[in-house]
PyMOL commands that place a pseudoatom at each C-alpha (Angstrom):
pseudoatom trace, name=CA, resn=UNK, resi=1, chain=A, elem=C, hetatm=0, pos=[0.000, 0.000, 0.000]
pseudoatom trace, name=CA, resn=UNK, resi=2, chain=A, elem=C, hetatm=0, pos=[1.082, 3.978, -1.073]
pseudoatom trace, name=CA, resn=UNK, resi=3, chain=A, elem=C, hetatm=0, pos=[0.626, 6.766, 1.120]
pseudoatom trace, name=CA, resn=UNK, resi=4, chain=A, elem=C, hetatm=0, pos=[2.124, 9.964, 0.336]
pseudoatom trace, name=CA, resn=UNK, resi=5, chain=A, elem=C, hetatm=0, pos=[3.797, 11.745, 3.229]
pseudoatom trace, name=CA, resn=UNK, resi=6, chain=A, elem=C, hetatm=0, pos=[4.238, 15.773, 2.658]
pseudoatom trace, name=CA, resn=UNK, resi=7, chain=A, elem=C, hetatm=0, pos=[7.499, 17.087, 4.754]
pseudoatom trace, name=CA, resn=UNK, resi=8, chain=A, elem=C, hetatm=0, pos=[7.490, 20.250, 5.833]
pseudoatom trace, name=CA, resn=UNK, resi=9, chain=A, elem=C, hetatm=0, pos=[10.467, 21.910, 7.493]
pseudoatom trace, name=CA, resn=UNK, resi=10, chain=A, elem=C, hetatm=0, pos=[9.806, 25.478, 8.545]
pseudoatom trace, name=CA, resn=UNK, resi=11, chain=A, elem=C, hetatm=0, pos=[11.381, 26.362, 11.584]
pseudoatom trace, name=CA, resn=UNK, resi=12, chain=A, elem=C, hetatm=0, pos=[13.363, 29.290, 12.150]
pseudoatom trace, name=CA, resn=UNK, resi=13, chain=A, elem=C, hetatm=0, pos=[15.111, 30.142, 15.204]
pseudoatom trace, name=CA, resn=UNK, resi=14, chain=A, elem=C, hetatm=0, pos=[17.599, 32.140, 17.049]
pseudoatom trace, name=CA, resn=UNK, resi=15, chain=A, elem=C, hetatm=0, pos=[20.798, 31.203, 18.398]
pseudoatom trace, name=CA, resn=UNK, resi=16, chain=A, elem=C, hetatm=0, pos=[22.647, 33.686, 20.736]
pseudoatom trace, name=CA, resn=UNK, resi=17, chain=A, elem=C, hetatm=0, pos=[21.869, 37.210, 19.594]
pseudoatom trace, name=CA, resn=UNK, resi=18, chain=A, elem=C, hetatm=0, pos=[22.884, 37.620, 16.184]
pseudoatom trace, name=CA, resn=UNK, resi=19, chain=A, elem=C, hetatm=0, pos=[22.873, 34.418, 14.316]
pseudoatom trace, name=CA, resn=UNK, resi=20, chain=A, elem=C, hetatm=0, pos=[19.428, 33.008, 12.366]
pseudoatom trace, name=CA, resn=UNK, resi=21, chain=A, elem=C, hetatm=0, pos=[19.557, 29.412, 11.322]
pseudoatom trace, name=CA, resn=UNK, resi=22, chain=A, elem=C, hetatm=0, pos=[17.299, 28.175, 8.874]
pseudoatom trace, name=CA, resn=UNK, resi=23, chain=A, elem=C, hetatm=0, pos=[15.527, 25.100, 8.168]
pseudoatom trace, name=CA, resn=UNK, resi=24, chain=A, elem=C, hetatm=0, pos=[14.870, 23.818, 4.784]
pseudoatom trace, name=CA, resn=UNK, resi=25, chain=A, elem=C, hetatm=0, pos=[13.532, 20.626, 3.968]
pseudoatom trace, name=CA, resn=UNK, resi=26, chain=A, elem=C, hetatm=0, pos=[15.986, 18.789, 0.923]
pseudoatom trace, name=CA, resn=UNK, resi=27, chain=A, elem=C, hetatm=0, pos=[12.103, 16.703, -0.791]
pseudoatom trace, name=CA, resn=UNK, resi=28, chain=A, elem=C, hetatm=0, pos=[8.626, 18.325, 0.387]
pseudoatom trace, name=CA, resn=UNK, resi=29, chain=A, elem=C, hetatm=0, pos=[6.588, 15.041, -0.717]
pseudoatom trace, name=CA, resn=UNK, resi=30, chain=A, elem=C, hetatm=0, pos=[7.451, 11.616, -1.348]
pseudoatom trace, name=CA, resn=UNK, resi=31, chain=A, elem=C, hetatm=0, pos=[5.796, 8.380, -1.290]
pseudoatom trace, name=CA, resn=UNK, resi=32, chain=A, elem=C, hetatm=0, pos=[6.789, 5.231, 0.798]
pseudoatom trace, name=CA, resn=UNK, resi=33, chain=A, elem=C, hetatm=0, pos=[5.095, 1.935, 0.766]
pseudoatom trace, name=CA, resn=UNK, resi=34, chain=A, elem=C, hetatm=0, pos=[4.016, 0.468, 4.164]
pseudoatom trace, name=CA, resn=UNK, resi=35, chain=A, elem=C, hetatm=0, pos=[6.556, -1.457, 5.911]
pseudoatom trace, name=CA, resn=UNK, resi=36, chain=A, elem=C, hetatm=0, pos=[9.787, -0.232, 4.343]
pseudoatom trace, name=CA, resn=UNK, resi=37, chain=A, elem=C, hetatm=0, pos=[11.585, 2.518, 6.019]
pseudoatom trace, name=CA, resn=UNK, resi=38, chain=A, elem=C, hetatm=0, pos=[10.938, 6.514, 5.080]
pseudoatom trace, name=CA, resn=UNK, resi=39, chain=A, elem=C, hetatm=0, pos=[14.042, 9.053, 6.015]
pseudoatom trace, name=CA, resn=UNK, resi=40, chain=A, elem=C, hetatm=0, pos=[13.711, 12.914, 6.045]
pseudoatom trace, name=CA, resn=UNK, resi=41, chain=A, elem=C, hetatm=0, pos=[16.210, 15.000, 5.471]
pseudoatom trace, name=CA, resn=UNK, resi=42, chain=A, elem=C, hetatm=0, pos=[16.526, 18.569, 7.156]
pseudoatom trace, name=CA, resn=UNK, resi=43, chain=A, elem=C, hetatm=0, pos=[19.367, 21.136, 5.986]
pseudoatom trace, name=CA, resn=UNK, resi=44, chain=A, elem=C, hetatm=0, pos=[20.339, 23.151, 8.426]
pseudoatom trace, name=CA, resn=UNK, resi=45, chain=A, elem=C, hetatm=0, pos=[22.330, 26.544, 7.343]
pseudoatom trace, name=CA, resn=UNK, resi=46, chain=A, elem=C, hetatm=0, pos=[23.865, 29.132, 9.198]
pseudoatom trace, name=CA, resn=UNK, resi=47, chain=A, elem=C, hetatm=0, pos=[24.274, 27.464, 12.361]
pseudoatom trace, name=CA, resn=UNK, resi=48, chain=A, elem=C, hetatm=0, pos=[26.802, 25.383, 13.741]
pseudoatom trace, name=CA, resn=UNK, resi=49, chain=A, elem=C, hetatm=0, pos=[25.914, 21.380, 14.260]
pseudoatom trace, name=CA, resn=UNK, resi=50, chain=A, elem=C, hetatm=0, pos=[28.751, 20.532, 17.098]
pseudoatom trace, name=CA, resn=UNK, resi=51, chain=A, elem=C, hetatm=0, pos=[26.156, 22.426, 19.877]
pseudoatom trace, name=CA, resn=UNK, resi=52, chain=A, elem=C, hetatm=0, pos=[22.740, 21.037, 18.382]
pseudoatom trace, name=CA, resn=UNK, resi=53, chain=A, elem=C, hetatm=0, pos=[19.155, 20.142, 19.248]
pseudoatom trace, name=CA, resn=UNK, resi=54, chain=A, elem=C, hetatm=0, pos=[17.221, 18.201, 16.743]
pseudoatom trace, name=CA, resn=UNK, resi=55, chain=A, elem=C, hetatm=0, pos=[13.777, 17.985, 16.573]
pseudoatom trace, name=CA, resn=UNK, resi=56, chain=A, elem=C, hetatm=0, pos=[11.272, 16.281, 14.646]
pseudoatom trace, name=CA, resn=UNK, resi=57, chain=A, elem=C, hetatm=0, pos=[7.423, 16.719, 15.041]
pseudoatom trace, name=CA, resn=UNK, resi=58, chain=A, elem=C, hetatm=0, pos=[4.348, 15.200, 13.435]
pseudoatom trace, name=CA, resn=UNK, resi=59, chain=A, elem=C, hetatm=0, pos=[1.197, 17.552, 13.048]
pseudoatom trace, name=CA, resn=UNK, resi=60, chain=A, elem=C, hetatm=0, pos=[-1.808, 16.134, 14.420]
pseudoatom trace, name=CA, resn=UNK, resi=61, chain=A, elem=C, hetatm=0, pos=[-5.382, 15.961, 12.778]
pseudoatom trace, name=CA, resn=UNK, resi=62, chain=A, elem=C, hetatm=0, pos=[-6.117, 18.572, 15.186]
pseudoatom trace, name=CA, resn=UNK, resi=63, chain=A, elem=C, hetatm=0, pos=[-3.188, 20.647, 14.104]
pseudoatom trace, name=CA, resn=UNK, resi=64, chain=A, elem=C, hetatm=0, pos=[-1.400, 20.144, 16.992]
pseudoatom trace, name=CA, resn=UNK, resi=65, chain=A, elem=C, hetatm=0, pos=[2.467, 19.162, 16.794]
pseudoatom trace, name=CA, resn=UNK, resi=66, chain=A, elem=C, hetatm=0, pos=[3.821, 16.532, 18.837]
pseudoatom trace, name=CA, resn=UNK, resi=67, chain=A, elem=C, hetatm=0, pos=[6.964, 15.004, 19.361]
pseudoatom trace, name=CA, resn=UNK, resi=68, chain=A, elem=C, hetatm=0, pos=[8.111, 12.103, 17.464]
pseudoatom trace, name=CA, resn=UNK, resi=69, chain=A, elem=C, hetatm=0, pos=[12.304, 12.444, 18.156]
pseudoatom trace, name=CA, resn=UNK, resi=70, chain=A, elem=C, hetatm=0, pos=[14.664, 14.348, 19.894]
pseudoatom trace, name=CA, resn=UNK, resi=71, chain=A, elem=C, hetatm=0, pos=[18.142, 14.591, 20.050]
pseudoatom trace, name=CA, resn=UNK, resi=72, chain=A, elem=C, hetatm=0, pos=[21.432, 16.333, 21.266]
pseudoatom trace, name=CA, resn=UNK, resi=73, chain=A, elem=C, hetatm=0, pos=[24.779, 16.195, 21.934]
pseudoatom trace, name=CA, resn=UNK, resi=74, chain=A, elem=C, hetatm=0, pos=[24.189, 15.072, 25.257]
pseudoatom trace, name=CA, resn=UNK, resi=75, chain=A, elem=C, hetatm=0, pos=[21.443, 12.410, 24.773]
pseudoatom trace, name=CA, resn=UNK, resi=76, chain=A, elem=C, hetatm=0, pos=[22.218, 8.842, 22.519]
pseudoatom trace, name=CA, resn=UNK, resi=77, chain=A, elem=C, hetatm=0, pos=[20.625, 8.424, 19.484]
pseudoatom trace, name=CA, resn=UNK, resi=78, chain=A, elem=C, hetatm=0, pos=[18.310, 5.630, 20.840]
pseudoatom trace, name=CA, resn=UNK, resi=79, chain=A, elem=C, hetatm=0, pos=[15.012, 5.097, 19.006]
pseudoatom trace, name=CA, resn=UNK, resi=80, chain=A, elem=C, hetatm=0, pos=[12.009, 6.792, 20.064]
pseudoatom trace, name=CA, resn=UNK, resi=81, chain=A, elem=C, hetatm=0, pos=[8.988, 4.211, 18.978]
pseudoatom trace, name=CA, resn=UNK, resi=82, chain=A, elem=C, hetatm=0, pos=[9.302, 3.844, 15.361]
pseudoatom trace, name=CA, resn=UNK, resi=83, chain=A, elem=C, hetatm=0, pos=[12.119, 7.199, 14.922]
pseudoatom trace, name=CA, resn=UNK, resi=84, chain=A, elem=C, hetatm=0, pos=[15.316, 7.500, 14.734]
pseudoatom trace, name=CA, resn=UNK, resi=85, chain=A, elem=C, hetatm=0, pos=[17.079, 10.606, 14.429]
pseudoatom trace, name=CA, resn=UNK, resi=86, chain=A, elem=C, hetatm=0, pos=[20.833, 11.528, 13.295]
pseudoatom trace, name=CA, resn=UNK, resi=87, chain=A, elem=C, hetatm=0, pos=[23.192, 14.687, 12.403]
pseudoatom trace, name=CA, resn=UNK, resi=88, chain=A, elem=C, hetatm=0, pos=[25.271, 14.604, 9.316]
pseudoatom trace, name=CA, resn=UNK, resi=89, chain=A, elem=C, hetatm=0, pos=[27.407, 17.431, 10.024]
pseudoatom trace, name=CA, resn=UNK, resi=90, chain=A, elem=C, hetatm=0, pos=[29.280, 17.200, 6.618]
pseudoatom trace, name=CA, resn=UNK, resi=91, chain=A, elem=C, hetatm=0, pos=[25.986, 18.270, 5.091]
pseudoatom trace, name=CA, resn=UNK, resi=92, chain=A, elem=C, hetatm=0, pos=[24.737, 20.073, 7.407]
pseudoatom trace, name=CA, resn=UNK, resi=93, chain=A, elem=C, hetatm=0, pos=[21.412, 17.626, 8.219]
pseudoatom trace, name=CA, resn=UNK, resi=94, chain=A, elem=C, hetatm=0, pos=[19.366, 16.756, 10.400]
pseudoatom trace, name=CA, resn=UNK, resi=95, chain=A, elem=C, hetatm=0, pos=[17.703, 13.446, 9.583]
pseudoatom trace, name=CA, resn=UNK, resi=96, chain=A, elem=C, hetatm=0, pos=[14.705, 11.222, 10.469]
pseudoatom trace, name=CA, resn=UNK, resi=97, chain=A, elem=C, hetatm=0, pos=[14.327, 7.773, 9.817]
pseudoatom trace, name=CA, resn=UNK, resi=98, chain=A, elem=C, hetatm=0, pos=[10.941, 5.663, 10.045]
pseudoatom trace, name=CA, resn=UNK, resi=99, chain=A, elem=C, hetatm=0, pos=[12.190, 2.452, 10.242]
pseudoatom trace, name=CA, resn=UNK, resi=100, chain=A, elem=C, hetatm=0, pos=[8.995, 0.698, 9.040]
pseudoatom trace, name=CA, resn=UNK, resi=101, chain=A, elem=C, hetatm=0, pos=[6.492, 2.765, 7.880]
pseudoatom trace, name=CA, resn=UNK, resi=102, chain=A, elem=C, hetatm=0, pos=[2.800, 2.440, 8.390]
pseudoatom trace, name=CA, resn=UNK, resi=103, chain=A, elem=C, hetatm=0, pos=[-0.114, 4.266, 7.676]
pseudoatom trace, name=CA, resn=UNK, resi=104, chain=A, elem=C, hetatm=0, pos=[-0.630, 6.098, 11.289]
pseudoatom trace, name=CA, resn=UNK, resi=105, chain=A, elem=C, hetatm=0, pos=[2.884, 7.649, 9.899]
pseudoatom trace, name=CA, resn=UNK, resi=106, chain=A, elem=C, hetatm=0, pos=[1.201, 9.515, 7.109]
pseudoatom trace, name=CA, resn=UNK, resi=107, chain=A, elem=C, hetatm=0, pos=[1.646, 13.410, 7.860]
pseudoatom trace, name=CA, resn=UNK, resi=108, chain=A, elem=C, hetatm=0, pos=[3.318, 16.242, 7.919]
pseudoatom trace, name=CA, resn=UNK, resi=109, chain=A, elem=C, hetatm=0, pos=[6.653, 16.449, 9.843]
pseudoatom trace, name=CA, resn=UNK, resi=110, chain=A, elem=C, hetatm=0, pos=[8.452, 19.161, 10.876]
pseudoatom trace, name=CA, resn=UNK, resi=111, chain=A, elem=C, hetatm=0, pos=[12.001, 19.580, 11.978]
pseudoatom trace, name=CA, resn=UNK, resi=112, chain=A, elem=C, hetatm=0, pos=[13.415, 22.711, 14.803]
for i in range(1, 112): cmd.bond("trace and resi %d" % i, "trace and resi %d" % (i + 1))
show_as sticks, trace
zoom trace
């Protein structure tokens, strides 16, 4: 079975006083069938990924976001349910894996 999963990443935010980092998503839509694993990517710019928090949330029916995965430097990358989050600081991403994809994972996701 299809389901096509929009990804939205529209955060921006402040770090110290001076110095906006943006998030842009790298694909907006894409389709995964159920059971295989969906990743989103997140490109960070302007910011510096050796201090980071990464988060990823899911936008409820209610419009609502929730939490679906956190991480920084001082956490492990454990998996959170079906998540699993990790920085590629060569490309300046933060990324979100779905390990096995069902149809209660059919959203929009946000990364901040």
């Amino acid at each position: 079975m299809l389901w096509r999963c929009p990804v939205l990443c529209m955060f921006l935010f402040s770090m110290g006083t001076s110095l906006d980092v943006i998030l842009e998503p790298v694909a907006k839509t894409f389709t995964v069938i159920a059971g295989n694993p969906a990743t989103f990517y997140c490109t960070v710019t302007g910011g510096d990924l050796k201090n980071y928090q990464m988060s990823w949330y899911k936008k409820s029916e209610n419009n609502a976001l929730f939490l679906v995965y956190k991480l920084n430097n001082n956490s492990t990358d454990d998996p959170m349910g079906n998540f699993k989050g990790k920085i590629n600081i060569s490309k300046s991403q933060f990324i979100l894996d779905i390990q096995k994809a069902t149809m209660k994972d059919a959203g929009v996701y946000y990364c901040g």
